[in-house]
C-alpha positions as a Markdown table, in Angstrom:
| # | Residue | x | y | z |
|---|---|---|---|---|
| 1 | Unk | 0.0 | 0.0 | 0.0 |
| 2 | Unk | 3.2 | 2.4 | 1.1 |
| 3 | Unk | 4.0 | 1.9 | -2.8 |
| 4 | Unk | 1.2 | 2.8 | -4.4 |
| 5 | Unk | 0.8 | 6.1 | -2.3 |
| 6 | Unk | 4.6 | 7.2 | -2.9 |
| 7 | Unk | 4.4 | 6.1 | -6.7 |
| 8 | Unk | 1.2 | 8.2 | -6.9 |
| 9 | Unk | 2.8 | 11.1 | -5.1 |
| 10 | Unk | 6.2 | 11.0 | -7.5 |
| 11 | Unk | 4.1 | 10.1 | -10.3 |
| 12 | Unk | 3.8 | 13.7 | -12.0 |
| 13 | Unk | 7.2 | 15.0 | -11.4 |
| 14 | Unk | 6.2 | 18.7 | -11.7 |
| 15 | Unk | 3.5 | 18.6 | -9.5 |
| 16 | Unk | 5.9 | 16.4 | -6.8 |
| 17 | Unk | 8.1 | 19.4 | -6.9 |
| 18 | Unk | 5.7 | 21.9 | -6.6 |
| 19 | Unk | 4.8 | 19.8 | -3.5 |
| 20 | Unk | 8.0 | 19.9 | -2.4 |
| 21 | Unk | 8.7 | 23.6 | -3.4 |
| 22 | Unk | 5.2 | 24.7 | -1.6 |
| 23 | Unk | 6.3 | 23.0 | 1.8 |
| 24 | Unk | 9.8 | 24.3 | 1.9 |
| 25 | Unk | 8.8 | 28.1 | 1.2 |
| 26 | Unk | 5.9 | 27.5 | 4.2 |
| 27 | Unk | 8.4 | 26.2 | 6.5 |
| 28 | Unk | 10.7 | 29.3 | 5.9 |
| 29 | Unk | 7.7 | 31.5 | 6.0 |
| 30 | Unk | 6.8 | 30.2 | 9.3 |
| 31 | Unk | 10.2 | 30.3 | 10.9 |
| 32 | Unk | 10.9 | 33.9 | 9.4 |
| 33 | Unk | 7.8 | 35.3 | 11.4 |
| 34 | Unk | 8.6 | 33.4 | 14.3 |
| 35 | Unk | 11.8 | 35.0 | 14.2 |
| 36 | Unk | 10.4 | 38.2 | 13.8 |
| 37 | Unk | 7.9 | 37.5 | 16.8 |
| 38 | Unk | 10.7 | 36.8 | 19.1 |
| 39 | Unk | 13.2 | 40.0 | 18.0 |
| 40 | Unk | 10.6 | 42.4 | 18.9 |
| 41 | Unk | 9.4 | 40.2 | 22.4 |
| 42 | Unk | 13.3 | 41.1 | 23.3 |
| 43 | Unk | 13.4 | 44.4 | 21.7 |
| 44 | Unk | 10.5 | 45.4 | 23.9 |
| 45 | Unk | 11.7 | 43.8 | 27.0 |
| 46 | Unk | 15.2 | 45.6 | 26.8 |
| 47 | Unk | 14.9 | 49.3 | 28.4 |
| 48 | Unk | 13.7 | 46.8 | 31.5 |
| 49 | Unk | 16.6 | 44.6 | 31.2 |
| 50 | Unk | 19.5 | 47.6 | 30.6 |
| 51 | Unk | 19.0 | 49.0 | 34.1 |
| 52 | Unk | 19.6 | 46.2 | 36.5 |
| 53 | Unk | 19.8 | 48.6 | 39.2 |
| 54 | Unk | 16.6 | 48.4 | 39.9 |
| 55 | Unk | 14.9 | 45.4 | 41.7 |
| 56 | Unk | 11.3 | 46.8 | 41.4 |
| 57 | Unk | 9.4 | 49.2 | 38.7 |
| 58 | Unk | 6.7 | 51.3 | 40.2 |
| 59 | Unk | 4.8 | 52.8 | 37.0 |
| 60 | Unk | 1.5 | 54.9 | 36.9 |
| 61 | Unk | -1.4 | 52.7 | 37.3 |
| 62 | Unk | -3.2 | 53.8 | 33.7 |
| 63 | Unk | 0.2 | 52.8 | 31.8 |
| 64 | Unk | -0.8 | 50.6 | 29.2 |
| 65 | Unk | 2.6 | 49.0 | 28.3 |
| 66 | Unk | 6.3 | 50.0 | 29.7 |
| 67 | Unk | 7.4 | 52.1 | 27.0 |
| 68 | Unk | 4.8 | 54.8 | 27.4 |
| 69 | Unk | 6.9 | 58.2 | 27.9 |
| 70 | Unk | 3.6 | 58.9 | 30.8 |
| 71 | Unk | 5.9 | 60.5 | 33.7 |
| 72 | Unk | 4.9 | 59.4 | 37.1 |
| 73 | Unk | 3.5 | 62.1 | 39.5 |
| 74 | Unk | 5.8 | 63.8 | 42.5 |
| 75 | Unk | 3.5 | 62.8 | 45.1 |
| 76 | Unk | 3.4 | 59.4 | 43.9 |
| 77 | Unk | 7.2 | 59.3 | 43.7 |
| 78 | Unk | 7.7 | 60.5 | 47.2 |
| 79 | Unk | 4.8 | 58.0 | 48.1 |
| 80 | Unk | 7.7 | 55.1 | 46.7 |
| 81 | Unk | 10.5 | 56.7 | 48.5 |
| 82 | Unk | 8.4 | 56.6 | 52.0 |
| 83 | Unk | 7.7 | 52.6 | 52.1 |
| 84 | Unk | 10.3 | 50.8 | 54.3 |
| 85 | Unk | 12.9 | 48.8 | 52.5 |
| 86 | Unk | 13.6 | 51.3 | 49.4 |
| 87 | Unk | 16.7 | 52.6 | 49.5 |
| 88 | Unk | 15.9 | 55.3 | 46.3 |
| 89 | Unk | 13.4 | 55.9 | 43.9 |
| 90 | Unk | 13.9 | 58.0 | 40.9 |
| 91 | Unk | 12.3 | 58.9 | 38.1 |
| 92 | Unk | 13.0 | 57.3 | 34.7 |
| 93 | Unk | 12.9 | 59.9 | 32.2 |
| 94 | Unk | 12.8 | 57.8 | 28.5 |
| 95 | Unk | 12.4 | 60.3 | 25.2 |
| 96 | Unk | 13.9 | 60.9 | 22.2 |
| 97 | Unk | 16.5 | 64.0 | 21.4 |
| 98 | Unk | 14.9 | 66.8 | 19.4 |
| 99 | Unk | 17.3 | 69.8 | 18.0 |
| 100 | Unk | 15.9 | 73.1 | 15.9 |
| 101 | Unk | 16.7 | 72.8 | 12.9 |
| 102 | Unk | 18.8 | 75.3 | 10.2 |
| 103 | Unk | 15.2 | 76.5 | 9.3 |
| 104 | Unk | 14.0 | 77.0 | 13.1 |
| 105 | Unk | 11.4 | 74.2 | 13.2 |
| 106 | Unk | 12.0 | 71.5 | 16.1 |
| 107 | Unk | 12.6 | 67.9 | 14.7 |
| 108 | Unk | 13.7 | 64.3 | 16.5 |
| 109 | Unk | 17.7 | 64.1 | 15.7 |
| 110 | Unk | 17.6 | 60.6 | 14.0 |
| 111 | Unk | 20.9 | 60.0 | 13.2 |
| 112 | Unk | 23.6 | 59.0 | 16.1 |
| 113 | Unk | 26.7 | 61.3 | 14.2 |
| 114 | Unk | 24.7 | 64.4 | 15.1 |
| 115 | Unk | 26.6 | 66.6 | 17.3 |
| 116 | Unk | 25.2 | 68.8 | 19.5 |
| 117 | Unk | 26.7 | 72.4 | 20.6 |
| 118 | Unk | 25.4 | 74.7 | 23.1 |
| 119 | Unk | 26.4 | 78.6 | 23.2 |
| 120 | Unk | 25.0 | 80.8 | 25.5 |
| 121 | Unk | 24.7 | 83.8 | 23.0 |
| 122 | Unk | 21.2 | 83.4 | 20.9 |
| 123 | Unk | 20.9 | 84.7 | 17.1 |
């Protein structure tokens, strides 16, 4: 019986390696989004994993997920510095660089080669 299914199955050659071809590209698909799937799992868990000073995170209560730029409240931060046991709480300021450009509009600074210069005459 194990014959007759594998000489049917090799019996067109083109449609055997279309078979073939069609399994292959699936299994490559499915390993390149599951590779995708796990860079940006560890991409998103990285700002928590860079500062291992901290043993706990204390983060507003309507933060949605950890990379929300939502600062946490004074009052609330002095509430963390009063429990017993923590030694310091401070705030973890996470943003992204923005410069004036030549033409006097504000923009992100993108590129890590930008160089930045501070006078304390204005034009």
């Amino acid at each position: 019986m194990n014959f007759i299914a594998l000489k049917i199955l090799t019996g067109d050659r083109a449609k055997y390696l279309g078979l073939i071809f069609a399994i292959a590209f699936c299994t490559f698909l499915l390993e390149n989004q599951t590779s995708i799937f796990a860079s940006i799992l560890k991409r998103t868990g990285s700002q928590i994993l860079d500062v291992t000073d901290a043993d706990v995170w204390v983060m507003d209560g309507k933060t949605e997920y950890f990379e929300q730029t939502k600062a946490l409240k004074d009052t609330d931060l002095t509430r963390v510095r009063g429990v017993n046991g923590v030694e310091w709480a401070v705030k973890l300021f996470k943003g992204y660089p923005v410069a004036r450009t030549r033409a006097g509009k504000f923009g992100p600074v993108s590129s890590p080669r930008v160089f930045c210069s501070a006078s304390t005459t204005r034009r």
